[in-house]
N, C-alpha and C positions, 0 to 999 in steps of 0.2 A: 911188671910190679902188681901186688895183687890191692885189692879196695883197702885206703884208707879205714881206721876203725870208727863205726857209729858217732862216738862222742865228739873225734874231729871233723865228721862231716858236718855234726850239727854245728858243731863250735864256724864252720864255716860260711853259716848259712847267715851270720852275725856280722861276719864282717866286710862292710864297704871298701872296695878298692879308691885308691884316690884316684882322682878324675877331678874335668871343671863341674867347679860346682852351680849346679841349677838353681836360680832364687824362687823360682815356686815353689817348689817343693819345701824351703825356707820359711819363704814368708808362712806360709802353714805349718809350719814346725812354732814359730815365731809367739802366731796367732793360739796354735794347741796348748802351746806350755803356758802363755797369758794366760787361757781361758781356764784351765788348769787349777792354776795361782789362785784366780776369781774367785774358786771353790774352794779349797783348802785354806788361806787364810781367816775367812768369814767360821769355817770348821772349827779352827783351833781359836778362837777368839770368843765365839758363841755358844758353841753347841752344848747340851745340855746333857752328852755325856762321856763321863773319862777318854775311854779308849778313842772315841770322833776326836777327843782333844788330842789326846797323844798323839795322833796319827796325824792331826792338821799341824803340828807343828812340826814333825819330821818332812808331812809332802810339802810343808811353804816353802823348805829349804829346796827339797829336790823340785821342785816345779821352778823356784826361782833359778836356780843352776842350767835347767832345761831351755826355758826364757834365754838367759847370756848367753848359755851356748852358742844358740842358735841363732841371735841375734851378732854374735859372734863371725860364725859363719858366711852370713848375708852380708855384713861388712866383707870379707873378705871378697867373697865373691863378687861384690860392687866394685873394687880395687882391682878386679881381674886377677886376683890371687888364688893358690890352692891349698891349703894346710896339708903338712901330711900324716901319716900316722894315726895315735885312736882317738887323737882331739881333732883330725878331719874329718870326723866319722858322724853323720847323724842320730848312730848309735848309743852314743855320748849320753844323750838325752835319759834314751829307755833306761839306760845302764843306774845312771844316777835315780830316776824314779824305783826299780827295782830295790836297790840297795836301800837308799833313803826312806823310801816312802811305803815300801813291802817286808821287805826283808829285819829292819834294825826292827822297826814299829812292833810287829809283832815278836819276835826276841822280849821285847822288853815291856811288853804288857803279859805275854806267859809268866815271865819272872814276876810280875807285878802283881797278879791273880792267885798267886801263892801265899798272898795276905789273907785271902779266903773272903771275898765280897759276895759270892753268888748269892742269889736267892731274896737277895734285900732290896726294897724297894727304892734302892739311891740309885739314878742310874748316872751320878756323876762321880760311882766309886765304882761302876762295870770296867774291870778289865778286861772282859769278854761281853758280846752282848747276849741276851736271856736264850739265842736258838744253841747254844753254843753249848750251855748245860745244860739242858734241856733232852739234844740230842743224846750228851753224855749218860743222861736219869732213862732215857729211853733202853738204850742198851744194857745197864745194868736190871733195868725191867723186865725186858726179853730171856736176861740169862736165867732168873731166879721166875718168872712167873708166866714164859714162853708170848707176853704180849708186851711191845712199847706203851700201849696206852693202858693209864686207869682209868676207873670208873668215877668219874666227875661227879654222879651222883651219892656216891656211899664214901667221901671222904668225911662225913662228919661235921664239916663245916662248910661254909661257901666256898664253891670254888676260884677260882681267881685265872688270870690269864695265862700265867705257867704253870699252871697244872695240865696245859694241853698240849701234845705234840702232833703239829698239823703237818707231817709228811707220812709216806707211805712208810714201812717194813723196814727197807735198805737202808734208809736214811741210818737206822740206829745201827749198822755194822761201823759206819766211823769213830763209834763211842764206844766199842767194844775193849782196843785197846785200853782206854781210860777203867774202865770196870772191869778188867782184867789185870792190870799190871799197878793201878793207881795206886794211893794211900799211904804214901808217899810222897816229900817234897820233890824229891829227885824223881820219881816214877809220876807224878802229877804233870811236871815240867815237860819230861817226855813225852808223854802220851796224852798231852790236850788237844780237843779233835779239832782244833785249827791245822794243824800240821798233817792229819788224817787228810784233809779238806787239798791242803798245799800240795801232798806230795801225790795225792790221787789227779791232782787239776793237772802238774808237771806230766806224770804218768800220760796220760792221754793229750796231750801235745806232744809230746816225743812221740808216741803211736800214733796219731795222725800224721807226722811227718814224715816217718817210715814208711810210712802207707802211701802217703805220696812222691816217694821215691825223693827227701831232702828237697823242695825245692826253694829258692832265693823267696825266703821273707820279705815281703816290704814293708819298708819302716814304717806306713801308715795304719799299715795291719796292724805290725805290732802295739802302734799307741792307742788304736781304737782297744786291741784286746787285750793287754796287758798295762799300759801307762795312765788310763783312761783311769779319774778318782773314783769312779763305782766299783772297778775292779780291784784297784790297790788298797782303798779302805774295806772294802768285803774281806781281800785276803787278809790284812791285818788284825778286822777286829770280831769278827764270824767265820765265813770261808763256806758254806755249805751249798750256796749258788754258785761257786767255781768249780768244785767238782762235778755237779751236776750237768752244767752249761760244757764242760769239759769231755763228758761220756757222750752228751748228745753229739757234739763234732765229730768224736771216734766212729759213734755210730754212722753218723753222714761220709767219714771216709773210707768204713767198710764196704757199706752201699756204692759208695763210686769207684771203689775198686773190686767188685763183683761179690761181696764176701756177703750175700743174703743173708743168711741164715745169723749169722753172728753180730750183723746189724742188727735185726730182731733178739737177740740173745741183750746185745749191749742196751739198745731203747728200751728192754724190759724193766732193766734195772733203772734207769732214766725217770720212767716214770713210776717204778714203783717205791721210788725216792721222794718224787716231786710230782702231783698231779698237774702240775701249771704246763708241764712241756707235753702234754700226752697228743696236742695237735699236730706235733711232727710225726706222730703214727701216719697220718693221712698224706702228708708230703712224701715222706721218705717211702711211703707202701707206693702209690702212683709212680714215683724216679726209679723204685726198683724194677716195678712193669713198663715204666718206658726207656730205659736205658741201654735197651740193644736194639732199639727201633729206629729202622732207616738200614738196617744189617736184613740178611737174607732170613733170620730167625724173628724179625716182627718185637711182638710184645713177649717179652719172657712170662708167662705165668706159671712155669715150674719152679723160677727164683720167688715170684712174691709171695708162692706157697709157701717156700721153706720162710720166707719175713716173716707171712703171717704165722706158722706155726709155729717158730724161732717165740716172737713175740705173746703170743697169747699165753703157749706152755709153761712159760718161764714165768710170765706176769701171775698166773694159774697158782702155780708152786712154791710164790713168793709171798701172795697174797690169803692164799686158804687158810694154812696152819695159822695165823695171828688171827684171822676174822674168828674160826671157827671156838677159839679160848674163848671170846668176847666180841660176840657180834655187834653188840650195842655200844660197846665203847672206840669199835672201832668206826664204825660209821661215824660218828658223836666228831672223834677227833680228826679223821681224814678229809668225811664231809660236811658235814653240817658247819661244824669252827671254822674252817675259811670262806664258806658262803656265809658268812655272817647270820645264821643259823643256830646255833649252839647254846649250850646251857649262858655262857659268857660270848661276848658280842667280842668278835675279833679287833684287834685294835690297830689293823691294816687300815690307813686311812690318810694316804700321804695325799696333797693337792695337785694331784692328776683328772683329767677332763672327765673321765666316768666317774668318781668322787663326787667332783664339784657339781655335776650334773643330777647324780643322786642327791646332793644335799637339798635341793632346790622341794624336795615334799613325794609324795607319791606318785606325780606325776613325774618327777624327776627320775623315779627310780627305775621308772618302764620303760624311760626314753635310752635310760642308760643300758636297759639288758638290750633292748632293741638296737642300740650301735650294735652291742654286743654280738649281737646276731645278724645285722646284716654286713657288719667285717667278716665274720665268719659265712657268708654268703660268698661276698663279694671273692675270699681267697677260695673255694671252692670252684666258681666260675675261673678265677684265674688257674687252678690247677688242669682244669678239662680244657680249656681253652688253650693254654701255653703249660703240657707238661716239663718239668723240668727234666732238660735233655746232657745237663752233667751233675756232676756235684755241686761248682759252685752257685748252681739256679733252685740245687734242692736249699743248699742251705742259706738263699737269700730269701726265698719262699718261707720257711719256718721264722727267719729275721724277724721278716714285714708280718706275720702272723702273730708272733709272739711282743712284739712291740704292738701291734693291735689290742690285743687282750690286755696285756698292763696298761696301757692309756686308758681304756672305755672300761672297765672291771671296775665296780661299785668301791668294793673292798680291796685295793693293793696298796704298796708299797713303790715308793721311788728306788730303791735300792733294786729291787727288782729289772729294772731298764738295763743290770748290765747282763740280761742275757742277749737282747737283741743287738749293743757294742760288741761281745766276744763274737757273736756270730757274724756280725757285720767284717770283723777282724778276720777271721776263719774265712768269708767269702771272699776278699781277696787272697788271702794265701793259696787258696782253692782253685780260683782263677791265674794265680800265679806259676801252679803246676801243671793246669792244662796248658797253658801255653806253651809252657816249656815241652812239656811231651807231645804238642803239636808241631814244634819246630823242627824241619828237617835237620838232621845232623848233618855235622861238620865235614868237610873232605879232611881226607886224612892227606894229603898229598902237599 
């Protein structure tokens, strides 16, 4: 018989056979959906804008459903019982956050946003939040004036806080659709770069999994990377840190299944989207040099040529033509505005430890670049010292780095933190298919 098709391998990878059920694994299922709930009820009760509401009131219901479940389940398995079928399933859980808490939410704040709120300073009538057109205004900038950014200084009036788009080049290809087919309610609906965001984040999780030959998900993976609320409210009410956090995985399972040169191709765009992730350049360039080392071949240096010239070329070719329309503007908006730099003071400023540390005066603010720097130290030594010797060590390395930077970073964001969840997700999946491809097979007898 010849291979099953793609879709039902994936579809396979989903589902749990019955078996006894294990209460650890529970009680932390139990514990996740609680902690979950924690978040999303306080969301949809408080927060100070539409679409966090909308969204905390679809995840109260799917986190609450995750909770029974699984609480559910733990009963039973106290009883010495086994459910069987897809309410035996732990999957139960992801399924109803999916639908519930990702999928309906944004359906029905696209629909919602069709009222036309953008641009106004209410942010508890945002059907979308401000990166979301932004990105859209970016791309139709590019098509008519070959640069996403304007000049800050020659609007005529004060600038304000969107009027800046603080990512790279790429970022504004997701908003092309919109400025290409939009203007329209039916063409709006369609092509809001949330769904650009969704179906590029899907895209590279199914290419990652290919790429690791399908292997069995774990359900912990999946809730760190997909159930987790930074992830479900990001896809619901922005999305442009899951496609991105999405490329960099692809990129890390190119690299660990030998595809150099198209890792470097994939991280160009990674960070010529988002400067935040450009520290994985230095993980993934080192994994790519030591990843045939302990083999009769040593350290590959013909592979991290092709990374590095994969990566530079592209990043080169991505980045010129925009700089060269408006060099000033682009600096302005790429860097200066998220180092808090810029004509207008960025308004990244969630209460995270390099914040809180900065707040404290000028002294604060030295102590804070100086974490900054000596994290970036510290993951340095760890890479010379313990390179990482598969993929899932490259991509726990980038985790632990990029969760450094968001905590001690003067100017971030909480939202931000579900790069190092997804990637945390992604390393055990990662770890999930070495294993599998280290295990000897089966007798066939």
């Amino acid at each position: 018989m010849g291979r099953a098709p793609a879709w039902r391998r994936a579809a396979r990878l989903f589902t749990a056979p019955a078996a006894t059920l294990d209460r650890a694994p529970l009680r932390w299922d139990l514990g996740f959906y609680l902690a979950c709930l924690a978040f999303a009820l306080p969301t949809a009760l408080k927060s100070e804008f539409y679409g966090y509401r909308v969204w905390g009131n679809f995840a109260t219901v799917a986190y609450a459903l995750g909770a029974l479940h699984s609480g559910w389940l733990l009963w039973s398995a106290r009883k010495g019982r086994t459910p069987r079928g897809l309410l035996g399933s732990r999957w139960c859980g992801i399924a109803a956050v999916a639908l519930l808490a990702m999928i309906l939410p944004l359906l029905l704040l696209v629909i919602r946003r069709l009222t036309g709120v953008d641009w106004l300073i209410t942010p508890f009538s945002w059907a979308a939040q401000p990166e979301v057109w932004v990105i859209e205004r970016s791309a139709d900038l590019l098509l008519h004036h070959g640069t996403p950014y304007v000049d800050v200084t020659a609007l005529g009036r004060a600038p304000v806080v969107n009027d800046y788009t603080p990512y790279g080049p790429v970022m504004a290809v997701f908003g092309l659709p919109r400025a290409l087919f939009g203007g329209t309610p039916l063409g709006d609906a369609l092509t809001d770069a949330r769904w650009m965001f969704a179906l590029a984040a899907v895209a590279c999780v199914l290419g990652t999994l290919k790429l690791l030959k399908w292997p069995k998900v774990p359900v912990g993976a999946a809730q760190l990377a997909l159930a987790c609320p930074l992830t479900a409210l990001t896809w619901a009410v922005a999305g442009p840190d899951l496609a991105i956090v999405g490329l960099l995985v692809l990129a890390c399972a190119l690299a660990a299944t030998g595809r150099a040169a198209w890792a470097g191709l994939v991280l160009a765009l990674v960070v010529s989207a988002k400067l935040i992730v450009a520290p994985a350049a230095a993980v993934l360039a080192v994994f790519v040099l030591v990843r045939r080392a302990g083999h009769e071949t040593g350290l590959d240096w013909p592979a991290v040529a092709r990374f590095a010239s994969a990566l530079v070329a592209t990043t080169a070719a991505l980045h010129l033509p925009v700089y060269l329309v408006d060099p000033a503007a682009f600096v302005e908006h790429v860097f200066r505005f998220p180092l808090g730099m810029g004509v207008v003071r960025s308004p990244a400023a969630s209460p995270l430890p390099g914040h809180l540390i900065a707040e404290l005066g000028p002294v604060g603010q030295v102590a804070a670049f100086a974490l900054v720097g000596a994290a970036a130290v510290a993951m340095v030594i760890w890479l010379v010292r313990r390179p990482p010797a598969n993929g899932s060590g490259a991509v726990l390395r980038i985790a632990v780095g990029l969760g450094a930077l968001i905590l001690l970073t003067p100017a971030t964001r909480y939202g931000y933190l579900v790069y190092p969840l997804v990637l945390l997700g992604a390393y055990l999946t990662f770890r999930a298919a070495e294993a599998s491809t280290a295990r000897p097979p089966r007798s066939s007898s």
